[in-house]
N, C-alpha and C positions, 0 to 999 in steps of 0.2 A: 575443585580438586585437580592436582596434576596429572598429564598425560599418563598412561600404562608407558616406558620405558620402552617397551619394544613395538609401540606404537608407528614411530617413525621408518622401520624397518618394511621393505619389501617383502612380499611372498618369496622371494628365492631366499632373500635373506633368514628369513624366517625359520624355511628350512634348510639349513646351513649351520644355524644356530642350535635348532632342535637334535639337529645330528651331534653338534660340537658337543650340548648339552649330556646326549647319550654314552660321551666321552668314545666316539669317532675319531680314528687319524686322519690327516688331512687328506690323503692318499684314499683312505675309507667312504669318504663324503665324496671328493671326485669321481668315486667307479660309480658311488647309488646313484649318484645324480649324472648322468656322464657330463661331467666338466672336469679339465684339467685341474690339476693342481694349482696353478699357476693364478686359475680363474677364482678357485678354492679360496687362497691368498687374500686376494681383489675382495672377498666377500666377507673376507673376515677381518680385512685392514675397513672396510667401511663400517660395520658391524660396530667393534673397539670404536671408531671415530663418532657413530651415530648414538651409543649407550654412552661414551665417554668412560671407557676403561681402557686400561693396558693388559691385561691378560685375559685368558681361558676362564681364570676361575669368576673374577671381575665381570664378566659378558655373562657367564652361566647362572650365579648367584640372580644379576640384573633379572636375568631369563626367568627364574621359579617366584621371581616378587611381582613379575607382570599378570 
């Protein structure tokens, strides 16, 4: 069988994801977690790159099939 999708993903990732999932603003996810925005970004450009999607809904979807 194939990997769970969000397998490859880090614990921060992880939760970054969970939050995005909860439909968090990026700005929202930076204050729980204290990281900038910027870092926020970083986590969610890898995220998209590591599921292999281009959007929010694409990652989230990914998210509730793992």
């Amino acid at each position: 069988p194939a990997a769970a999708p969000t397998e490859d993903l880090t614990p921060r990732e992880k939760q970054v994801l969970e939050l995005l999932a909860r439909g968090h603003l990026y700005k929202e996810i930076a204050d729980q977690l204290a990281l900038s925005v910027t870092t926020v970004n970083c986590y969610i450009r890898s995220i998209y790159e590591k599921l292999q999607v281009h959007s929010r809904a694409q990652a989230v979807a990914k998210f509730f099939r793992a």
